[in-house]
Z-matrix of the N, CA and C atoms (Angstrom, degrees):
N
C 1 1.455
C 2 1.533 1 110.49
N 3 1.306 2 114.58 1 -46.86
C 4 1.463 3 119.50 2 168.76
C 5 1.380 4 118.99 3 -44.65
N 6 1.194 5 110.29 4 -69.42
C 7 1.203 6 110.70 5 167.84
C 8 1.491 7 140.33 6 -46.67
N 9 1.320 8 118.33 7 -39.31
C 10 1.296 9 132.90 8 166.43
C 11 1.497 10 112.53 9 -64.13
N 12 1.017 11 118.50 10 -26.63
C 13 1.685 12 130.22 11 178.33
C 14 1.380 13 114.15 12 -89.30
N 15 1.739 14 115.45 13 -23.21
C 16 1.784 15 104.52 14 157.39
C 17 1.142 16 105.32 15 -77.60
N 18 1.356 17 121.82 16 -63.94
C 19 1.501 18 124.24 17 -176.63
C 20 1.402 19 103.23 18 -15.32
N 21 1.397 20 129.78 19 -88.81
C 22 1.346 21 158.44 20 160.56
C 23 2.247 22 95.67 21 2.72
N 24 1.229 23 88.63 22 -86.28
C 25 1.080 24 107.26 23 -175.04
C 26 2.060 25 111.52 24 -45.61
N 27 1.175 26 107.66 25 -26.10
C 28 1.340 27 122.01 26 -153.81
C 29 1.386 28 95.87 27 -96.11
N 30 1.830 29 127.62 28 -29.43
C 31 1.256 30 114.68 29 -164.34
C 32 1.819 31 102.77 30 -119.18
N 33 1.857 32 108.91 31 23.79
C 34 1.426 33 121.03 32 167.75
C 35 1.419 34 94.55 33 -55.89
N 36 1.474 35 109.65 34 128.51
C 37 1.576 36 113.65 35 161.73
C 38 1.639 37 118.39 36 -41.98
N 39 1.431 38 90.68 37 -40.61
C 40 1.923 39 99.73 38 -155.53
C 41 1.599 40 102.38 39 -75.01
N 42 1.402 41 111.32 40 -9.44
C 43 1.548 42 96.55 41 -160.79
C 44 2.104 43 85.74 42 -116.46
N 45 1.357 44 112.56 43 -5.86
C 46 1.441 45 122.04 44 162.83
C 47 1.483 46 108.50 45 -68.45
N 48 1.529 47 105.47 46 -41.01
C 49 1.551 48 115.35 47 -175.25
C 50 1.507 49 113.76 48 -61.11
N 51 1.899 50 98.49 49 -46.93
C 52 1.504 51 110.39 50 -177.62
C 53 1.341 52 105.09 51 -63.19
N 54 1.522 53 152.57 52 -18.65
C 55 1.188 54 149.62 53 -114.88
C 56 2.217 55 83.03 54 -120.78
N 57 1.505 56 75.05 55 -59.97
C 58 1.602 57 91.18 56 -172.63
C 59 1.348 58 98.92 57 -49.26
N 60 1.677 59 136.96 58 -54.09
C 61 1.548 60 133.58 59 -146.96
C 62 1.502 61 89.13 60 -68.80
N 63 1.743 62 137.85 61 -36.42
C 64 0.906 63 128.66 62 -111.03
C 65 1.789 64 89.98 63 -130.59
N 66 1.185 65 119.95 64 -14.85
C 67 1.636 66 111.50 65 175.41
C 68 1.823 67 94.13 66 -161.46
N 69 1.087 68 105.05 67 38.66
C 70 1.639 69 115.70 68 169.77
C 71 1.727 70 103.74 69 25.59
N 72 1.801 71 95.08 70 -91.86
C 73 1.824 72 88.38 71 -142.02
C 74 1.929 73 82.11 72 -90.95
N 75 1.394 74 134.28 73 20.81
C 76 1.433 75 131.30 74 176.89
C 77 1.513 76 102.12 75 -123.13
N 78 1.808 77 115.32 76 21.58
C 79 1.677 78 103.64 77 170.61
C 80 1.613 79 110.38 78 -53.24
N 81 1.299 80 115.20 79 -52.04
C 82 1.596 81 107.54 80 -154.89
C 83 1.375 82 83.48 81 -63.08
N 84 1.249 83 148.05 82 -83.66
C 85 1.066 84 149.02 83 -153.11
C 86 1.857 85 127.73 84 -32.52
N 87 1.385 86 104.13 85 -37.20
C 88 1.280 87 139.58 86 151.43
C 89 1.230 88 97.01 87 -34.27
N 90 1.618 89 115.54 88 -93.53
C 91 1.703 90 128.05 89 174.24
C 92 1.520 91 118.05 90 -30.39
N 93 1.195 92 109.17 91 -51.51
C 94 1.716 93 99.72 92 179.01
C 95 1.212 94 111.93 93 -80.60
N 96 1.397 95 128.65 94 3.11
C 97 1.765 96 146.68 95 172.26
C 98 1.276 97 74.78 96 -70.85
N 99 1.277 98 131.73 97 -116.73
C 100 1.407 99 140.23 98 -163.02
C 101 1.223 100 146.18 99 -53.03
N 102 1.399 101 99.34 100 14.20
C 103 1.869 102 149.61 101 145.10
C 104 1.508 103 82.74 102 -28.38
N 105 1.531 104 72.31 103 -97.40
C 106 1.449 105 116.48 104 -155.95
C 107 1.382 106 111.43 105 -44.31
N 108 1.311 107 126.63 106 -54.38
C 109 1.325 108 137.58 107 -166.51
C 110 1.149 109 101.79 108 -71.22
N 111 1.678 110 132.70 109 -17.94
C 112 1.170 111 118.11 110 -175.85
C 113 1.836 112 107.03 111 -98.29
N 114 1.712 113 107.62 112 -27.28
C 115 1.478 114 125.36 113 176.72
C 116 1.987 115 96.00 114 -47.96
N 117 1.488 116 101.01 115 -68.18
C 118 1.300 117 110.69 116 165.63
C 119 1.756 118 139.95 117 -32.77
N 120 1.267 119 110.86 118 -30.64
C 121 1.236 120 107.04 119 159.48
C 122 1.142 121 163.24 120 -78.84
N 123 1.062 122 119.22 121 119.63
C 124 1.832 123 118.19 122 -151.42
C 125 1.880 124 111.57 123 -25.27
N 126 1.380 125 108.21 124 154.89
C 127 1.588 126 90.80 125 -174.87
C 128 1.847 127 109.73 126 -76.74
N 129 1.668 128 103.92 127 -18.91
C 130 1.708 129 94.42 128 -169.90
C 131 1.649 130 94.86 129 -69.40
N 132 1.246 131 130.12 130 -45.17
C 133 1.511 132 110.04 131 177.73
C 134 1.207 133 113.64 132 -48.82
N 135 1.588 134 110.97 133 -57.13
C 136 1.607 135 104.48 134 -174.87
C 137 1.918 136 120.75 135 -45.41
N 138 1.604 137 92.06 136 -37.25
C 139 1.433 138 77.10 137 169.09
C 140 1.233 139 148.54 138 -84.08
N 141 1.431 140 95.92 139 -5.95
C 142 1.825 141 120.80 140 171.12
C 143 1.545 142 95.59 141 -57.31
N 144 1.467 143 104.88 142 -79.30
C 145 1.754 144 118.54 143 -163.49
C 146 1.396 145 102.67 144 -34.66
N 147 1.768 146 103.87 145 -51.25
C 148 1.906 147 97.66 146 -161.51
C 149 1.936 148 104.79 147 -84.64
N 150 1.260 149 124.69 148 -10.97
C 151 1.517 150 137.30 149 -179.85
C 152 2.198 151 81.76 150 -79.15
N 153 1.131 152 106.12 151 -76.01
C 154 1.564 153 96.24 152 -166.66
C 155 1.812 154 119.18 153 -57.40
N 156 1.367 155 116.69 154 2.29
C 157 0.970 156 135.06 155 174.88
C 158 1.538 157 114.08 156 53.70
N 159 1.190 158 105.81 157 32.65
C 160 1.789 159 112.29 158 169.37
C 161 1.817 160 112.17 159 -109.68
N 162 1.376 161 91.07 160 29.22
C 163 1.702 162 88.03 161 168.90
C 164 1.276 163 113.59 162 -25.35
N 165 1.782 164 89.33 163 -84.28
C 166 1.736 165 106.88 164 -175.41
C 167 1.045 166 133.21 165 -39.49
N 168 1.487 167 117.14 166 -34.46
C 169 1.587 168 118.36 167 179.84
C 170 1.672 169 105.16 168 -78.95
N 171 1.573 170 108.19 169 -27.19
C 172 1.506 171 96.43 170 173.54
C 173 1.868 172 128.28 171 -87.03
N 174 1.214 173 97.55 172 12.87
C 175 1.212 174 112.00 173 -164.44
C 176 1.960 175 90.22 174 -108.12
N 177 1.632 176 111.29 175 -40.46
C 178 1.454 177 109.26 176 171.79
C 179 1.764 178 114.58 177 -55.19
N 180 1.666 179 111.43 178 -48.02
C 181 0.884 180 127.46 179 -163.90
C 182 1.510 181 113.64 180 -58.13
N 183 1.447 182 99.75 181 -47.43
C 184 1.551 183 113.03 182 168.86
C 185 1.468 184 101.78 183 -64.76
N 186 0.943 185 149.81 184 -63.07
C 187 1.590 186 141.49 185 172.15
C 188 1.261 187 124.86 186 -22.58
N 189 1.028 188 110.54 187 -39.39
C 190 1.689 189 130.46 188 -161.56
C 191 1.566 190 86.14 189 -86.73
N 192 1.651 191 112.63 190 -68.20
C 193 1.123 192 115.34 191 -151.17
C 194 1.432 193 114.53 192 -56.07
N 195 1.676 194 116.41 193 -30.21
C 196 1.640 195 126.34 194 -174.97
C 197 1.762 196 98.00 195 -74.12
N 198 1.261 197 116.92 196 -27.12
C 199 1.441 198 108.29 197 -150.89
C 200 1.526 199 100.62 198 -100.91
N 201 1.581 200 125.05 199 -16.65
C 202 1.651 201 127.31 200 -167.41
C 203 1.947 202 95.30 201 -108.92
N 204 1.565 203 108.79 202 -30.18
C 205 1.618 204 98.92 203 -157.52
C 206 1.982 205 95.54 204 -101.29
N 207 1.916 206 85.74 205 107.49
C 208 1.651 207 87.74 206 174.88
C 209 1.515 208 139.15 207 -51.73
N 210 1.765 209 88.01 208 -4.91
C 211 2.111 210 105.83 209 -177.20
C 212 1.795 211 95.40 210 -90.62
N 213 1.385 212 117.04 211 -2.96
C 214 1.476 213 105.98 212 -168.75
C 215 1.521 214 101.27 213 -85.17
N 216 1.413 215 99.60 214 150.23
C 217 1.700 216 127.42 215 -158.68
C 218 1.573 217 100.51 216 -61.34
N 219 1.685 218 119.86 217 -36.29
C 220 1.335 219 141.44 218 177.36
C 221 1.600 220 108.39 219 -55.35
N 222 1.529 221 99.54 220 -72.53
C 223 1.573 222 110.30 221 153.72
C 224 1.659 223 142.55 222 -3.88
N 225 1.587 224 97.96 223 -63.49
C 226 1.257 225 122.50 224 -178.09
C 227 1.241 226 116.06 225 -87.67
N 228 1.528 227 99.35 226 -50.45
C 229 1.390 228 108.11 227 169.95
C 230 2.160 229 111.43 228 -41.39
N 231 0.971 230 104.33 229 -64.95
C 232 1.525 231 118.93 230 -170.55
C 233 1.841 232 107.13 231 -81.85
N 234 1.635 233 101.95 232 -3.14
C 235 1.356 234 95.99 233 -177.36
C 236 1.835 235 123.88 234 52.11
N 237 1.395 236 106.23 235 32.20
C 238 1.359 237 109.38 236 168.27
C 239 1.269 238 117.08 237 -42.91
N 240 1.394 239 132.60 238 -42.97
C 241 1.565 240 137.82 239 -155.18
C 242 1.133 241 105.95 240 -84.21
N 243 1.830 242 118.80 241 -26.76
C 244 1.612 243 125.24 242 -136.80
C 245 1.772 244 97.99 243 -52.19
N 246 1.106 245 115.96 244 -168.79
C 247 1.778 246 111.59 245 152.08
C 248 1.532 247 92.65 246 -142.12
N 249 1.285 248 127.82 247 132.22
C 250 1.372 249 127.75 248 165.38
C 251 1.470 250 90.81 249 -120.94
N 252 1.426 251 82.80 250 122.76
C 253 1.747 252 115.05 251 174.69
C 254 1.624 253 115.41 252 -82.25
N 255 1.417 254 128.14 253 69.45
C 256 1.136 255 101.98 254 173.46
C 257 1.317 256 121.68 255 -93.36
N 258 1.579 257 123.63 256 159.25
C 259 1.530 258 155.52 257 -172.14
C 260 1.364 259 104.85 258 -110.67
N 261 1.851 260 85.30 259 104.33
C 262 1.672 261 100.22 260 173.20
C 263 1.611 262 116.51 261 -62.12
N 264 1.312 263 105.35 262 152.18
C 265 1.428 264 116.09 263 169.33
C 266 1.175 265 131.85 264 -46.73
N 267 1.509 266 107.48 265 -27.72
C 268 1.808 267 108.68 266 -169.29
C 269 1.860 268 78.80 267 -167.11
N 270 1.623 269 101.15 268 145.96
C 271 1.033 270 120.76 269 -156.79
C 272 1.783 271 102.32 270 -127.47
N 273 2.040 272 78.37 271 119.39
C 274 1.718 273 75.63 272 -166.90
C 275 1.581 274 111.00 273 -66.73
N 276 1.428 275 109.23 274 133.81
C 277 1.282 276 101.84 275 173.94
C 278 1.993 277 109.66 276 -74.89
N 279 0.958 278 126.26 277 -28.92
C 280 1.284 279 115.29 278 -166.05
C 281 1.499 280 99.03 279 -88.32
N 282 1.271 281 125.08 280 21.95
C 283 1.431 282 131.16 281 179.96
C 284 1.664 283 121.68 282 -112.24
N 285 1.632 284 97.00 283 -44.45
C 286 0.938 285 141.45 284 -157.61
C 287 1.790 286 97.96 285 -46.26
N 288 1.320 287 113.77 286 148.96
C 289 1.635 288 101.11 287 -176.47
C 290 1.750 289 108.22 288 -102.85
N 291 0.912 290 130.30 289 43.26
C 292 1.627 291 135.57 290 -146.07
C 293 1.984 292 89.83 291 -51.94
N 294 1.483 293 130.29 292 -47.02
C 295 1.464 294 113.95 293 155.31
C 296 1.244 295 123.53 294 -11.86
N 297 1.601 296 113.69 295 -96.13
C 298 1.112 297 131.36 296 166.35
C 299 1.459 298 103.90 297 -9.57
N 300 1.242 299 110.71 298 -77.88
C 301 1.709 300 119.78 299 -172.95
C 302 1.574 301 122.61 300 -44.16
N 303 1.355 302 106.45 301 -33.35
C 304 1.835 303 118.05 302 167.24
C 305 1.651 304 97.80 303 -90.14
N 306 1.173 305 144.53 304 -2.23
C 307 1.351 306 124.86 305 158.57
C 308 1.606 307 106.22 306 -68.16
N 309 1.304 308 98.98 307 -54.90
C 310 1.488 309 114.20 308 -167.08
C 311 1.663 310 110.84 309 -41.18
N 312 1.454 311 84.63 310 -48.87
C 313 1.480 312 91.70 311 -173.51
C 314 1.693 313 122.73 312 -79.57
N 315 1.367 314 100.51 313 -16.01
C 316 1.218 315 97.98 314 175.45
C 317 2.195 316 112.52 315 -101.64
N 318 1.238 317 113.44 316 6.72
C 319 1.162 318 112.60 317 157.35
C 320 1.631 319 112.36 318 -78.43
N 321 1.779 320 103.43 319 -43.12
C 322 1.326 321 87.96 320 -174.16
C 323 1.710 322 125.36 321 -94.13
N 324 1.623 323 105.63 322 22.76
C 325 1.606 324 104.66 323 157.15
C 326 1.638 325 102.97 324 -100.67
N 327 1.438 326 132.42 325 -29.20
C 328 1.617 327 122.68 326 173.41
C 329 2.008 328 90.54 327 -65.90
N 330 0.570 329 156.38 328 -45.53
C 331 1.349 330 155.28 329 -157.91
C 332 1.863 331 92.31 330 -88.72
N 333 1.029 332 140.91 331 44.91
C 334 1.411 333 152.40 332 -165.75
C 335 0.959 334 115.49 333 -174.30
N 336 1.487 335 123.49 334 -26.23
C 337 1.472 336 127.64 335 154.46
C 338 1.852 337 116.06 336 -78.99
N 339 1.467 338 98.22 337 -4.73
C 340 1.752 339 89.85 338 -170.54
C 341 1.858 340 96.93 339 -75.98
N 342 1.494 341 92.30 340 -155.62
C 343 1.697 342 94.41 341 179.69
C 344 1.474 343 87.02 342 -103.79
N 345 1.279 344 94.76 343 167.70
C 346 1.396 345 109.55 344 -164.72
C 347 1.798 346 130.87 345 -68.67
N 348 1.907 347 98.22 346 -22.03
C 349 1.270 348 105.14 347 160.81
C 350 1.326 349 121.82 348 -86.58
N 351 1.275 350 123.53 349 -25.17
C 352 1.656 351 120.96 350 171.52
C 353 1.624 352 107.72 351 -58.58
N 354 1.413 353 93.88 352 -59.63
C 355 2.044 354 86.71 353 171.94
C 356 1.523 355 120.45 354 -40.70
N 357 1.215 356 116.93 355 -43.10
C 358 1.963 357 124.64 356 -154.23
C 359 1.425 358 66.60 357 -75.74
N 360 1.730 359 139.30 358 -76.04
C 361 1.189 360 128.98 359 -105.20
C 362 1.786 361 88.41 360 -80.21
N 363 1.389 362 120.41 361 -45.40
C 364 1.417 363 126.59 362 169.49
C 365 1.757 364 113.35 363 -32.97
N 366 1.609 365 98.41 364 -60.28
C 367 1.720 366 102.52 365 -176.54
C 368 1.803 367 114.11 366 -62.87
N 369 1.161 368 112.49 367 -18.64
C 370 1.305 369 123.80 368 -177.51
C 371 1.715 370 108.74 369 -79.34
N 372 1.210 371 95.94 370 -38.81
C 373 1.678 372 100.48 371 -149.84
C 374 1.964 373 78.15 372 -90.30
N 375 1.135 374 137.81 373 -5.35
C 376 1.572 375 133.35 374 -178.63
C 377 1.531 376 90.73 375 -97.82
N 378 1.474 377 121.41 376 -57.00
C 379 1.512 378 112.39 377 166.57
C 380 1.438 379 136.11 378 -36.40
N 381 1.316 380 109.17 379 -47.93
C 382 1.329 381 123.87 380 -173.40
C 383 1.666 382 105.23 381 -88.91
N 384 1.122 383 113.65 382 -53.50
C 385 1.677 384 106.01 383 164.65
C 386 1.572 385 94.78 384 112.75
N 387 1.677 386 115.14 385 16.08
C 388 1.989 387 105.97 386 -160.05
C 389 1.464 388 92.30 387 169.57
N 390 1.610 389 120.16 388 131.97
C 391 1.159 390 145.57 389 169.23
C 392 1.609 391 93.61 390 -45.34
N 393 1.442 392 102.89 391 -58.61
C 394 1.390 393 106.02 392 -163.57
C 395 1.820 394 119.28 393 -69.09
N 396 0.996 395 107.94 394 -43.21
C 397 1.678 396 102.25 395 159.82
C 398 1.780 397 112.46 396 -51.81
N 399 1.226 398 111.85 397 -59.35
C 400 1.353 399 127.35 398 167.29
C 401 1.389 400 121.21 399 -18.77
N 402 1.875 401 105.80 400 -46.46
C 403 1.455 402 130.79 401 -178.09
C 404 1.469 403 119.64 402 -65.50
N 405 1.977 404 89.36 403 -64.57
C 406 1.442 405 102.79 404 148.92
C 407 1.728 406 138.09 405 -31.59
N 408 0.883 407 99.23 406 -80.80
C 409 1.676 408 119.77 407 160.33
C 410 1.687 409 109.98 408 -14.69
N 411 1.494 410 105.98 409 -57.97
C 412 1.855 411 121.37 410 -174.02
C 413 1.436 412 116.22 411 -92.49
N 414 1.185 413 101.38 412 -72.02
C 415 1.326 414 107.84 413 -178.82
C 416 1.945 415 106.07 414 133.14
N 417 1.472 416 105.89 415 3.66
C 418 1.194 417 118.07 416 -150.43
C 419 1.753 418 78.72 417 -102.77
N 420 1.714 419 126.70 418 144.20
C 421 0.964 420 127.41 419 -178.97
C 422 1.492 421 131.46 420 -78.11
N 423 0.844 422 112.71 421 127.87
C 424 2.401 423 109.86 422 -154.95
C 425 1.678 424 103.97 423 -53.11
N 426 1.344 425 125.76 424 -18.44
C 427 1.504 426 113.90 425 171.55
C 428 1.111 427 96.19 426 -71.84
N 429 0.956 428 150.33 427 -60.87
C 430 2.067 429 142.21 428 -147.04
C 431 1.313 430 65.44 429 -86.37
N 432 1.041 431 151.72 430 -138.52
C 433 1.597 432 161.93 431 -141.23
C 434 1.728 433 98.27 432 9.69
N 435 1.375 434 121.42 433 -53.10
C 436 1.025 435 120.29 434 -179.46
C 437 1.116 436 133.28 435 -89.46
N 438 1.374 437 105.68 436 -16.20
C 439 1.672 438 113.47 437 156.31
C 440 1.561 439 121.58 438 -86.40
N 441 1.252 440 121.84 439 -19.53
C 442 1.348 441 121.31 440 137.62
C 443 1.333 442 132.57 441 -42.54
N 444 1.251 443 116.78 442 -49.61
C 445 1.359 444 125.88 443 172.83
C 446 1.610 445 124.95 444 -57.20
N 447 1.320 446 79.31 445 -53.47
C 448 1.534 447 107.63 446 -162.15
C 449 2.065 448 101.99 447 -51.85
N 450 2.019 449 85.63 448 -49.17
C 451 1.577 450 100.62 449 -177.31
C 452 1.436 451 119.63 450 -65.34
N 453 1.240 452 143.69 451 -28.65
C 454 1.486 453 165.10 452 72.63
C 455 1.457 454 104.72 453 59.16
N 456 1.835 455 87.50 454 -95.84
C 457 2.032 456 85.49 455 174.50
C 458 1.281 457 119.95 456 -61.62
N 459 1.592 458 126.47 457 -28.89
C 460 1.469 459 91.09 458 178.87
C 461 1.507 460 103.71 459 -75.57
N 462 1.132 461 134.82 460 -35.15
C 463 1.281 462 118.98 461 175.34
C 464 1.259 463 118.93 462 -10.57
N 465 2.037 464 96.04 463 -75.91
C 466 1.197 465 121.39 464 -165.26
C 467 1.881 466 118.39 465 -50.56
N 468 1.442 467 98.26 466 -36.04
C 469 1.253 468 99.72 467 174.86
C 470 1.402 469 126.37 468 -68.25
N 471 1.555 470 109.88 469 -34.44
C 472 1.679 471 111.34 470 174.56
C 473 1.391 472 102.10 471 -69.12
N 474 1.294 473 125.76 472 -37.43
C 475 1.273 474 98.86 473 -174.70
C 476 1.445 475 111.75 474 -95.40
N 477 1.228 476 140.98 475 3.58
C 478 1.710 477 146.19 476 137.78
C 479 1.307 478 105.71 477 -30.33
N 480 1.931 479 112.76 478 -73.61
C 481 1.490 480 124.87 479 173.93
C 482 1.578 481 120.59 480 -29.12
N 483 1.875 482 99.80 481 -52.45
C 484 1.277 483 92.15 482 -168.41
C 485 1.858 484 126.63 483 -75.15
N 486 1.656 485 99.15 484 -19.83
C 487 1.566 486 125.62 485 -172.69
C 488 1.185 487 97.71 486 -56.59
N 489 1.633 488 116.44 487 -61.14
C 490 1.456 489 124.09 488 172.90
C 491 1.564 490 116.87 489 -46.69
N 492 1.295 491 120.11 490 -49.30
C 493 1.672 492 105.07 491 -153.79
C 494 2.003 493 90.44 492 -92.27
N 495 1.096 494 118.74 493 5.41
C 496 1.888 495 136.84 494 -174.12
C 497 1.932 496 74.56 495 -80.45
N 498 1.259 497 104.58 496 -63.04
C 499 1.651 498 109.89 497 -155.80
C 500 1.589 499 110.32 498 -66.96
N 501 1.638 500 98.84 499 -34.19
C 502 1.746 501 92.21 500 -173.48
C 503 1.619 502 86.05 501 -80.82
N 504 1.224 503 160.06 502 -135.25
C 505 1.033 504 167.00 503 -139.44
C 506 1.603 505 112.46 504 -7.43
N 507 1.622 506 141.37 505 -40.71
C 508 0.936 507 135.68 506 132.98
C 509 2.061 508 120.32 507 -35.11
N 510 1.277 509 95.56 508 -53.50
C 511 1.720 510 82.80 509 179.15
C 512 1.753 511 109.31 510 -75.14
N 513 0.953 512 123.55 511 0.86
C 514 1.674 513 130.40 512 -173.95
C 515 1.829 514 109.29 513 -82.69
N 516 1.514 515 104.22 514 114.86
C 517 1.398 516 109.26 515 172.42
C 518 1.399 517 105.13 516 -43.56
N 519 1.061 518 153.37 517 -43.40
C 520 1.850 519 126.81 518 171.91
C 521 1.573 520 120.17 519 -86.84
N 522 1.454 521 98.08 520 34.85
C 523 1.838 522 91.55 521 167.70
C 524 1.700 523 104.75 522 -88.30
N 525 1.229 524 123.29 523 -10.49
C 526 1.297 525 122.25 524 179.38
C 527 1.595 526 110.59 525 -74.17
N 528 1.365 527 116.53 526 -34.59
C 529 1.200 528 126.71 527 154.38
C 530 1.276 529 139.77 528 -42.17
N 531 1.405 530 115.56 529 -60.18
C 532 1.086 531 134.43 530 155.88
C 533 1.651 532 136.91 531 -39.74
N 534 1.688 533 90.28 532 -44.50
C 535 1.474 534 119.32 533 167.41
C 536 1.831 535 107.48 534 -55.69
N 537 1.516 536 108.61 535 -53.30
C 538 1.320 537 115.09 536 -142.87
C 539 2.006 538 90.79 537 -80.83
N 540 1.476 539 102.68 538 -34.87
C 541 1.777 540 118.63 539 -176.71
C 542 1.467 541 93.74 540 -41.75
N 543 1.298 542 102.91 541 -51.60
C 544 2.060 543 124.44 542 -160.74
C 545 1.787 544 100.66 543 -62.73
N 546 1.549 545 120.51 544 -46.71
C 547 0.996 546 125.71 545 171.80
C 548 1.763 547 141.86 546 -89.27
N 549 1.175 548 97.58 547 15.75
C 550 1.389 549 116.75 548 -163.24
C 551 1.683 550 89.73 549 -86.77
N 552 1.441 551 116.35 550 147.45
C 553 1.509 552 132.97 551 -151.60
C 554 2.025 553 88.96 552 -86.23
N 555 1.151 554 110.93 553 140.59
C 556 1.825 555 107.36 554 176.75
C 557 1.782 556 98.63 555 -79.08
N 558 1.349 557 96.76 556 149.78
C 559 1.515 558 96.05 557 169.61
C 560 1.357 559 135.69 558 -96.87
């Protein structure tokens, strides 16, 4: 009976449909995820879920939950979350973000003027992705880790803000003006 009732349950179009919206090219795989996990479960649960007659919604719930939560065993297993970064061969120039590329570079010379633990703790905490790995990682406790951090970017940002509006006002037809106001002899 168990069995005939996943089966059943397993080859509903709508929850085949949900499978697909929800881990694309790993739906089937998804489905035999919750095969199994449901083949696997003790029979007094099984008979709760299918006696309270919320199979289906617990069978959605489990769907959702393997296919949205990056800590789920499904997840990891299949590496849903991973990000593989690949680097094209040839780099479109008419694409290319060369901006972007002078931000980059100019965060990481203001981030070269900091002291030397505000920088690591910043480069760490972008490495690690979490105060708390970060914590892990040192040994140093994730509040100061994060109030380090935290104090850091805004830094970093006022002085981002200020680099920029230093640059637009130098590139601005009345900075020569401005210049000459600044240098004009007192009387």
């Amino acid at each position: 009976m168990k069995d005939k009732a996943i089966l059943d349950l397993l080859c509903d179009e709508s929850l085949i449909e949900l499978s697909r919206k929800l881990a694309a090219k790993y739906a089937d795989d998804l489905l035999q995820e919750v095969a199994l996990l449901l083949l696997e479960m003790p029979d007094e649960k099984w008979r709760d879920i299918n006696e309270g007659e919320y199979l289906r919604w617990y069978v959605v719930r489990t769907m959702m939950n393997m296919a949205t939560s990056p800590r789920s065993n499904f997840a990891v297993k299949y590496r849903i979350f991973e990000h593989r970064y690949e680097v094209p061969a040839i780099v479109d120039e008419d694409h290319y973000d060369y901006e972007k590329e002078a931000d980059l570079t100019l965060i990481d010379q203001l981030l070269s003027t900091y002291h030397w633990y505000d920088a690591d703790m910043v480069k760490l905490w972008i490495e690690k992705g979490s105060y708390r790995k970060v914590a892990a990682a040192t040994g140093i406790p994730f509040k100061s880790i994060g109030n380090t951090v935290r104090k850091t970017l805004d830094n970093l940002k006022d002085d981002y803000i200020k680099h920029h509006i230093e640059r637009a006002v130098e590139r601005s037809p009345f900075a020569n003006i401005y210049r000459n106001i600044d240098d004009r002899p007192e009387d």
